[in-house]
C-alpha positions in Angstrom: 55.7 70.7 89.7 56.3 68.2 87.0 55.9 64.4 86.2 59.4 62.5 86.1 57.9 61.6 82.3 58.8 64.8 80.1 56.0 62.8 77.4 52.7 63.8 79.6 50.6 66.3 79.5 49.4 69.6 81.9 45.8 69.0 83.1 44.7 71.0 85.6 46.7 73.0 88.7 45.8 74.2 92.2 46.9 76.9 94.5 45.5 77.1 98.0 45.9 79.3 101.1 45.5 79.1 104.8 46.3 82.1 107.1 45.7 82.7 110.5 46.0 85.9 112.9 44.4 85.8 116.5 42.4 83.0 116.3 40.9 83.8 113.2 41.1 81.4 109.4 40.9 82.7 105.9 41.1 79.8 103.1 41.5 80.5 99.6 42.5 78.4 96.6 42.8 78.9 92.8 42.6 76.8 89.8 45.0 77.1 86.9 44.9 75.9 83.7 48.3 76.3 82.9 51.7 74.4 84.3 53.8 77.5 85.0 52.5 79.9 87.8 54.3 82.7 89.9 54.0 83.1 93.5 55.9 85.4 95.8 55.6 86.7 99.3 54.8 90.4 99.5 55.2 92.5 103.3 56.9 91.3 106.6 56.5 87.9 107.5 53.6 86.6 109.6 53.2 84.7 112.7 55.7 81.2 112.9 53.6 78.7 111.9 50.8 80.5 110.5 50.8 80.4 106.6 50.1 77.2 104.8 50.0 76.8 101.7 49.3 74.0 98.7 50.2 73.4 95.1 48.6 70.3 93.1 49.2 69.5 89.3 47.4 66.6 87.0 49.4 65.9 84.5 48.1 62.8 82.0 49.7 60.3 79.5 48.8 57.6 77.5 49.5 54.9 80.3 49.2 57.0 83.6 47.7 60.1 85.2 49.7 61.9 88.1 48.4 64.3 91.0 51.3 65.5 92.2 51.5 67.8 95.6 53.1 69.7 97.8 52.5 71.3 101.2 54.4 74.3 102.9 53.6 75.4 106.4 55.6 78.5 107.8 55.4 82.3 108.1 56.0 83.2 104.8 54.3 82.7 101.3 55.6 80.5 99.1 58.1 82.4 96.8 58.5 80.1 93.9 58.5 76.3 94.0 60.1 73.6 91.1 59.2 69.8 92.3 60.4 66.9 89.9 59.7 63.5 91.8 61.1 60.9 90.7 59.7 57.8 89.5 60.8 55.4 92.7 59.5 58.2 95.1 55.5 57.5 93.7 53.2 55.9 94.9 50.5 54.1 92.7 46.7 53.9 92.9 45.1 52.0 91.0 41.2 52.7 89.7 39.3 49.8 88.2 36.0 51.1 86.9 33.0 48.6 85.8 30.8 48.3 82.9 27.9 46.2 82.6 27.2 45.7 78.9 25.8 48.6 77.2 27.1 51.4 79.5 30.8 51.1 77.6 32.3 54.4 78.0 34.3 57.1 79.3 34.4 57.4 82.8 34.9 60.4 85.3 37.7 60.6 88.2 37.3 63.5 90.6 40.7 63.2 92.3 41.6 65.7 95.3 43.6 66.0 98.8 41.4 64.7 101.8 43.1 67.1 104.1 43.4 70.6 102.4 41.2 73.1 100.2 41.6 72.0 96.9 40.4 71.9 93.7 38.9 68.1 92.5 41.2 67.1 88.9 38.3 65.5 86.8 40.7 62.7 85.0 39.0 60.4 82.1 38.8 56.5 82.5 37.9 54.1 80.7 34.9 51.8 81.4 35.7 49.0 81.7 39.1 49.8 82.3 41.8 50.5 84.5 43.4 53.8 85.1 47.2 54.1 87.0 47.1 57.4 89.1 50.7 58.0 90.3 50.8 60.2 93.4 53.0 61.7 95.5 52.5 59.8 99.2 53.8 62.5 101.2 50.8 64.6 100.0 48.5 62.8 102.1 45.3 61.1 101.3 43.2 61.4 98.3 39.2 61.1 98.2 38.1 59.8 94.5 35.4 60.4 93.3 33.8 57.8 90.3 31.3 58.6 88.2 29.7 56.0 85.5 29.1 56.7 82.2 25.6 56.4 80.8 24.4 54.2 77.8 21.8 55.3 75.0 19.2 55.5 77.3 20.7 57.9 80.3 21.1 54.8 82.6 24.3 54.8 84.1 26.1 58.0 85.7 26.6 56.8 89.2 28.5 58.5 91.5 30.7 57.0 94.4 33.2 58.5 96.4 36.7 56.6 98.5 37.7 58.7 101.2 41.2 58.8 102.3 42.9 56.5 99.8 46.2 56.5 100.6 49.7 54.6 99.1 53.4 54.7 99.7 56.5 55.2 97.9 56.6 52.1 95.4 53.3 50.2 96.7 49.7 50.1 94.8 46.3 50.6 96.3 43.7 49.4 94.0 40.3 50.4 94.8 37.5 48.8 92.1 34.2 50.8 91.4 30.3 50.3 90.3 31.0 46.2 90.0 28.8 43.3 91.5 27.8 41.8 93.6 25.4 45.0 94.6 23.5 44.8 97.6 23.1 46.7 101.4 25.5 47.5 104.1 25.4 48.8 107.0 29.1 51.4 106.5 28.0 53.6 109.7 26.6 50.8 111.7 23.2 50.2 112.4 21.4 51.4 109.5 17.9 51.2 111.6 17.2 53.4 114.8 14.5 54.0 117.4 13.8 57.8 119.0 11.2 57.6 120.8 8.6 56.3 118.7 10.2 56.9 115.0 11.8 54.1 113.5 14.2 55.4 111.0 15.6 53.1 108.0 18.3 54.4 106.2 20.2 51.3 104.7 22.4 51.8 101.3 20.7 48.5 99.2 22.9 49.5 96.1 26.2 49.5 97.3 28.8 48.0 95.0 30.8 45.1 95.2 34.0 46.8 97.2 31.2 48.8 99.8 31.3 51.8 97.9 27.7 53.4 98.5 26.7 55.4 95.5 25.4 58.8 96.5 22.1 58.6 93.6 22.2 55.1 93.1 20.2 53.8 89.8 17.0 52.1 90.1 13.1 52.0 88.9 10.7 51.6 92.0 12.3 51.1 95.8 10.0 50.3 98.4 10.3 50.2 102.4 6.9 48.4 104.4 6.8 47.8 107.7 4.5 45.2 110.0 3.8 45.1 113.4 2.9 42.2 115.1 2.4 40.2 111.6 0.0 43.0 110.2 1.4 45.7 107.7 1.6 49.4 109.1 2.8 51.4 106.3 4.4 51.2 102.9 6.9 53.7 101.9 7.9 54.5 98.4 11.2 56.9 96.8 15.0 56.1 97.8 16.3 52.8 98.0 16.5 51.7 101.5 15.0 54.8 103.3 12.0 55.6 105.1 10.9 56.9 108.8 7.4 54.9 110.5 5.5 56.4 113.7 4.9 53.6 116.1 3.0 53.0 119.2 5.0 52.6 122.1 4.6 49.3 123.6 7.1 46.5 122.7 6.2 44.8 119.8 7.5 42.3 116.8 8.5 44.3 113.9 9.6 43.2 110.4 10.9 45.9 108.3 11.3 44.5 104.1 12.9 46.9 101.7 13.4 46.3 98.0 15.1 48.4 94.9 14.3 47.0 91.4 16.4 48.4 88.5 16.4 47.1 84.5 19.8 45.8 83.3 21.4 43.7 81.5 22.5 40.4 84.6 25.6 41.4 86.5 23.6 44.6 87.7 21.3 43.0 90.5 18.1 43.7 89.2 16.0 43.3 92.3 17.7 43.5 95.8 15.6 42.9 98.9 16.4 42.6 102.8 14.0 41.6 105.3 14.8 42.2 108.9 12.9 41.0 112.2 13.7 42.5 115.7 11.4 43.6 118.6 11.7 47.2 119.5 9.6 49.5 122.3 9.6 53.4 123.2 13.3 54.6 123.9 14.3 57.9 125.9 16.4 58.7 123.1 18.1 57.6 119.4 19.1 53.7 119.9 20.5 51.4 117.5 18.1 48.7 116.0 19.8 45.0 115.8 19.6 44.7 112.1 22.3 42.9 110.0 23.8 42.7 106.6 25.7 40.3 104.0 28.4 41.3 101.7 29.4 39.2 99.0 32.6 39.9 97.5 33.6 36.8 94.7 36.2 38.1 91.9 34.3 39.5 89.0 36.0 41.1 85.6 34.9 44.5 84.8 31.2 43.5 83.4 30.3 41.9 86.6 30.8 38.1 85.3 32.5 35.0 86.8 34.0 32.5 84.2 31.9 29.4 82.8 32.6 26.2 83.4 34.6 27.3 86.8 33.3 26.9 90.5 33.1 30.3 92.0 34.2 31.4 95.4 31.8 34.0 96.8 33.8 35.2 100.6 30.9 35.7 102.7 30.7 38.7 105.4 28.7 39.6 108.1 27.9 42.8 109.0 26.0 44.9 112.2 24.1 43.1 114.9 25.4 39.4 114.1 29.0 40.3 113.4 30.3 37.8 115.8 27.2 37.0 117.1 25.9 34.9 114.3 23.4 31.9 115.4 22.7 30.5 112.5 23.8 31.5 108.4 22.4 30.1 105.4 23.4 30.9 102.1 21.5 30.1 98.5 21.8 30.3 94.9 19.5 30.8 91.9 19.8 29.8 88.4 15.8 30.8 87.4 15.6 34.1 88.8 15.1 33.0 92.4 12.2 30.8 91.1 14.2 28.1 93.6 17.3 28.0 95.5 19.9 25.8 96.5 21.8 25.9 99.5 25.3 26.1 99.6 27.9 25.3 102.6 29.8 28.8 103.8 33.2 27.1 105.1 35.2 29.3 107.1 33.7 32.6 105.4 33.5 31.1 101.8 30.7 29.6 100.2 31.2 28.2 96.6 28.7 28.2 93.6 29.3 25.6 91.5 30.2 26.5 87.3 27.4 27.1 84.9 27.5 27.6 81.4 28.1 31.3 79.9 25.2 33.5 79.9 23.7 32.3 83.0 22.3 34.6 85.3 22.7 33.4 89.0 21.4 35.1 92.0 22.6 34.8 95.5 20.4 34.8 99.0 21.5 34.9 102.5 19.6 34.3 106.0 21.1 35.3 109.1 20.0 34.8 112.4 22.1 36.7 115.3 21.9 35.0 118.7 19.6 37.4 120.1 17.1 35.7 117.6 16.8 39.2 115.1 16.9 37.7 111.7 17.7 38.9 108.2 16.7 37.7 104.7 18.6 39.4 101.7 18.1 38.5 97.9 20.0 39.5 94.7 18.6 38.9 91.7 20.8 38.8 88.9 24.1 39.2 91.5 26.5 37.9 88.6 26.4 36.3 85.4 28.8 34.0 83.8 30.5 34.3 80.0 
C-alpha cells in the first residue's frame, strides 16, 4: 500500500484481524516495520461475512505524511493486497500545532483509525508548524492524538486527542492544537452534578483554543472552594477543575470558584478562574447543575499572539445552562493583568479588543447570567499577547 509519491518514505505498517464463529470475537493486529508483508488464506473458507480484516501504512516526506488504509470484510483472509491511490483520490488533514515561546520543538502525532484495532503511527511535527497528513477517506475516521514538546525546564508535553476527524476526496480538515485562548468548557454538558447530597465538579479549565481538552493539562496550583449560603464549606486542592463536596440537604445558595495558575511566557493563560452561582437541594438521583461556560475563539498564529496595531475580533460562545437562555453577557478586557477592565460590546457573537502595541499582554473576562438567574464569572489572565 504505497503513496502516489515514489520520493516518501516507509514509516510504520499495520495488520489487524477480526473473526467471528457463533457469537464469539477474536481481534488481533500486528505492527510492521517494513513496507512489504505477505498474507495468505490458509483452510476452507469461513462463515459469509465473518472475516475482517485491515491494512494501514505511514509513509512520510519532506512536505506530507500519509496514512493510508484499507478495509476487507468477507469469508476469506486477505491473500495479498497492492493499493496505489492516487493523488485526486486523498483527502487532506491538516494539523496545526502551537508553541508559546520557549517550548519550540518537535512535536508528536499519534494518528490511527477510530473504527478498527489498529496500531497509533507516531508522525513528527513541527512546533509551531503545520503538518499535511494525506489520507485515504474511504478508510474512515481518524482520532489524533497531539502531544507538545517540552522546553529546558520539562514544561510542555501536553497531550490532546480529536476523535473522528474525518475528510473527503480533495477537501481539507484543519484541526489546530495546544493554542490560546485557554480556558473551561463544558464538552459533555454540565460539568457540575448533584446525587443526592455530593456535588461533583469536573470542568476541563485548560482546554485549548479549538475545545480540545488536554488529558494532563499543565499547571502549578489548581484550586476548587465551595460556599454555602455566603460562608466557605470546603477548599479542594490537585486537578484543575475537579473536586466532589458533601452537602446538607436542604436548598441552599451555592457558589462554586475554581482556579488553575500555570508560569508561562503571555499567550499561555497564566491564571484561569470560573465562578459559578446556582441553588441546588437533595436529589433522588445524579442531576445536572445549571452551570455555564465561555469560549473565546479570536485568530491567533502559532505562539498564541494577535497582531499590534490591529483591532482584534474575539467570536464569543456560550456554553451549558445559558446557551440560548442568556439574560444578561458582559465581556471585559485587561491590559495590567486584570488589575482593571474595560468592557467591550459582544455584537451578534463578536466582541472586539481594540490594537495595542506588541508585547502587550491582554486578558479577557466574561459574566454570564442565564435567565434562571445562575451566573458565571470566568477570567483569563494572559489570554493573548500581541507582537
Amino acid at each position: 500500500m504505497r503513496p502516489p509519491d515514489s520520493t516518501a518514505d516507509f514509516w510504520l505498517g499495520n495488520m489487524g484481524l477480526s473473526a467471528e464463529y457463533d457469537g464469539v470475537v477474536r481481534e488481533t493486529n500486528m505492527a510492521m516495520a517494513t513496507p512489504t508483508l505477505r498474507v495468505a488464506h490458509l483452510g476452507p473458507a469461513a462463515e459469509p461475512g465473518s472475516i475482517r480484516q485491515w491494512y494501514d501504512a505511514c509513509w512520510t516526506t519532506k512536505r506530507h505524511s500519509y496514512a493510508l488504509g484499507n478495509v476487507v470484510a468477507g469469508d476469506r483472509m486477505l491473500t495479498g493486497l497492492f493499493r496505489r491511490p492516487a493523488a485526486k483520490d486523498l483527502g487532506e488533514i491538516k494539523i496545526r500545532g502551537a508553541a508559546r515561546p520557549g517550548t519550540e520543538g518537535t512535536s508528536v502525532l499519534d494518528v490511527v483509525p477510530s473504527n478498527d484495532l489498529s496500531t497509533a503511527c507516531p508522525l513528527p511535527a513541527p512546533a509551531p508548524g503545520t503538518t499535511s497528513l494525506l489520507v485515504e477517506p474511504e478508510r474512515g475516521p481518524y482520532d489524533i492524538g497531539y502531544t507538545s514538546p517540552r522546553d529546558e525546564e520539562g514544561r510542555g508535553g501536553v497531550t490532546y486527542e480529536a476523535k473522528r476527524v474525518s475528510t473527503s476526496r480533495g477537501h481539507t480538515t484543519t484541526r489546530t492544537f495546544d493554542n490560546a485562548v485557554f480556558g473551561p468548557s463544558l464538552p459533555g454538558g454540565s460539568g457540575v452534578t448533584r446525587d443526592g447530597d455530593r456535588l461533583t465538579v469536573d470542568v476541563p479549565l485548560l482546554t485549548d483554543g479549538e475545545g480540545n481538552v488536554p488529558f494532563a493539562p499543565e499547571y502549578d496550583t489548581a484550586q476548587v472552594t465551595l460556599y454555602r449560603n455566603g460562608t466557605r464549606v470546603k477548599t479542594v486542592t490537585g486537578k484543575p477543575g475537579q473536586a466532589t463536596f458533601d452537602v446538607p440537604a436542604d436548598r441552599a445558595d451555592y457558589r462554586v470558584t475554581a482556579t488553575a495558575r500555570r508560569t508561562g511566557a503571555p499567550g499561555a493563560a497564566t491564571t484561569v478562574t470560573a465562578s459559578w452561582t446556582f441553588a441546588s437541594r437533595h436529589t433522588s438521583g445524579r442531576v445536572a447543575v445549571p452551570v455555564s461556560a465561555v469560549r473565546f475563539t479570536p485568530t491567533l498564529d502559532l505562539t498564541g499572539a494577535a497582531p499590534a496595531g490591529t483591532a482584534l475580533r474575539v467570536p464569543v460562545a456560550v456554553q451549558g445552562a445559558a446557551k440560548g437562555h442568556t439574560r444578561a453577557l458582559d465581556v471585559a478586557f485587561s491590559v495590567n493583568g486584570g488589575a482593571t477592565w474595560q468592557r467591550t460590546a459582544v455584537v451578534r457573537g463578536v466582541a472586539t479588543v481594540p490594537a495595542f502595541t506588541s508585547g502587550t499582554s491582554v486578558s479577557l473576562r466574561a459574566k454570564v447570567t442565564d435567565t434562571a438567574g445562575n451566573t458565571l464569572t470566568q477570567t483569563a489572565i494572559g489570554a493573548y499577547r500581541t507582537r
